[in-house]
C-alpha positions in Angstrom: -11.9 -9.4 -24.3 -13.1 -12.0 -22.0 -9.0 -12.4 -21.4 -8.0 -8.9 -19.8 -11.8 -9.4 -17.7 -9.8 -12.4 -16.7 -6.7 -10.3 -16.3 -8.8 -7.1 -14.8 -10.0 -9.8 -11.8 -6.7 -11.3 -10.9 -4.9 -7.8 -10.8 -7.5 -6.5 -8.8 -7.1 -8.9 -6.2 -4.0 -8.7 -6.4 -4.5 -5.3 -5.2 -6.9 -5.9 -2.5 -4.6 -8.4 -1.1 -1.5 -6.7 -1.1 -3.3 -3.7 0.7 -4.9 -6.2 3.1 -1.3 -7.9 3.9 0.1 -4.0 3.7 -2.5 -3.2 6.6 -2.1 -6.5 8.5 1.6 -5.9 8.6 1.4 -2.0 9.7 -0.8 -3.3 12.8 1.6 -5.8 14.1 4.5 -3.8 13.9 2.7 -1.2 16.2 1.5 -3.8 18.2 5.1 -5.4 18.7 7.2 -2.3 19.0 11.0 -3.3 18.0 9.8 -7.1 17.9 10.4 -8.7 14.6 7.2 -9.4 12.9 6.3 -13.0 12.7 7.0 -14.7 9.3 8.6 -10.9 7.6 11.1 -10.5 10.3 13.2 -7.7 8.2 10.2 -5.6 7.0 10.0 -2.0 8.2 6.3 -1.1 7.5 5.9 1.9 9.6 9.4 3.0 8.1 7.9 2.5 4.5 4.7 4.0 4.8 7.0 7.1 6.3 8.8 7.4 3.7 6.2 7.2 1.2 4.4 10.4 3.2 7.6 12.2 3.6 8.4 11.8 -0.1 5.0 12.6 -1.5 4.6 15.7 1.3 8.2 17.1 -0.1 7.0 17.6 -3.6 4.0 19.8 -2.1 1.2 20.3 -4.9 2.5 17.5 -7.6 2.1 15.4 -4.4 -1.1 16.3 -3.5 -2.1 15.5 -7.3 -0.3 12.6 -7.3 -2.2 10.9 -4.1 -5.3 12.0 -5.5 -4.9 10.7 -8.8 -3.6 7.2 -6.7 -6.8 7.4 -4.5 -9.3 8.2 -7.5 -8.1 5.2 -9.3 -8.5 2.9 -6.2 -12.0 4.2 -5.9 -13.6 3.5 -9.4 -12.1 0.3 -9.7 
């Protein structure tokens, strides 16, 4: 057991990172409009994150379920 705690901790900041860097990333690409981001020059964030909303606001109420379900796992980590 002591194994997946181990395993539970590392995925989770994981997680928390990866949002972090996901966020971090977002803001400069606003910041710099059409500039390459420092250090991910051929990232599309904003493009992503579109995308992602476009594709989950197409499948109308399974979407809506589905970011709830994302967002309700997040929250009781």
């Amino acid at each position: 057991m002591e194994i997946l705690a181990t395993i539970k901790k590392w995925a989770s900041a994981l997680a928390d990172t990866s949002v972090s860097v996901l966020a971090l990333l977002l803001v400069l690409q606003v910041l710099f409009k059409g500039a390459a981001i420092p250090f991910v020059p051929t990232v599309d964030v904003v493009g992503s994150v579109t995308g992602i909303v476009k594709g989950l606001g197409s499948e109308g109420v399974v979407g809506l379920v589905a970011v709830w379900v994302l967002y309700s796992i997040w929250k009781n980590k």
